[in-house]
C-alpha positions in Angstrom: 120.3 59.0 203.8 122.4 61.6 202.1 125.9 60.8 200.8 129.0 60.6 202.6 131.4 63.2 202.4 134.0 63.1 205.1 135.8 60.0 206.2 137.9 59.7 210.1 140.1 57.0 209.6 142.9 55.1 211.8 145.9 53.3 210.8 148.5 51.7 212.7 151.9 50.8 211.6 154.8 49.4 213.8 155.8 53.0 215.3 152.5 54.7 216.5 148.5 55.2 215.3 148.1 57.6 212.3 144.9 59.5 212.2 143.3 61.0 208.9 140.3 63.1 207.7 139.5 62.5 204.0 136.7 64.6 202.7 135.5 64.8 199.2 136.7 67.5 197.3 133.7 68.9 195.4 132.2 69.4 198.7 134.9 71.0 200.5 134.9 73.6 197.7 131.8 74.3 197.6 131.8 75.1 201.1 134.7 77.2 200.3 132.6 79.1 198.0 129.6 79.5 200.3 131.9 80.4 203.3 133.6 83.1 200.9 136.9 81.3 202.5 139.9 79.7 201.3 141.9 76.8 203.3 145.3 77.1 204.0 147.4 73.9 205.5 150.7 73.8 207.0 152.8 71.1 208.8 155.9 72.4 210.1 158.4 70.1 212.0 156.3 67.1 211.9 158.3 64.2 213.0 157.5 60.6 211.6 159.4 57.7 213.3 162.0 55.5 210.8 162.3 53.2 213.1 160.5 51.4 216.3 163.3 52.2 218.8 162.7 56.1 217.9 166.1 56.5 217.4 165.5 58.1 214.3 162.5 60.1 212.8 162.3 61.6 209.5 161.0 66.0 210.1 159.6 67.6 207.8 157.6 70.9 206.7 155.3 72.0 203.8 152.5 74.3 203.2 149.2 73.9 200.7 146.5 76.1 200.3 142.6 75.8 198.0 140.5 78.1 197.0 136.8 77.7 195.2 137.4 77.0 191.8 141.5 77.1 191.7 143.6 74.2 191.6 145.6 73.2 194.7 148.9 75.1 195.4 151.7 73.2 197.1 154.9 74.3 198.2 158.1 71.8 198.1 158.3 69.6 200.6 161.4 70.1 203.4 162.7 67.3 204.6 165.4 65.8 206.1 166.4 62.5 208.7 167.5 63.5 212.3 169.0 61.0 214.4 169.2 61.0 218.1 172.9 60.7 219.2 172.6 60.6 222.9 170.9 56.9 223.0 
């Protein structure tokens, strides 16, 4: 059996089910490398509930990005708490 390298987890907290793909870093780089590819992520409006009722939800954007043998960029986080006024 070889050794694990990627991980697909589930949470669950009071306002929904969070999914999450962990995989171990010296891998993903080297598949980077072999790929001759770099890995760019972005969220961008992603909305995270404050509270059960979904009255308000925290939004917020950011952008990283990896390459082989580079440490990880990462741009400041945007954020900010909307509330929905017509409930």
């Amino acid at each position: 059996m070889g050794t694990r390298v990627v991980w697909a987890l589930t949470g669950r907290r009071p306002t929904g089910t969070i999914d999450t793909l962990l995989v171990r870093r010296d891998w993903l780089e080297q598949r980077l490398h072999t790929l001759d590819a770099a890995l760019v992520l972005g969220l961008f409006g992603e909305r995270q509930p404050r509270t059960t009722s979904l009255t308000q939800w925290r939004e917020y954007s950011q952008t990283a990005g990896l390459q082989p043998g580079q440490e990880l960029t990462v741009q400041e986080q945007l954020t900010r708490i909307k509330i929905n006024r017509n409930q």
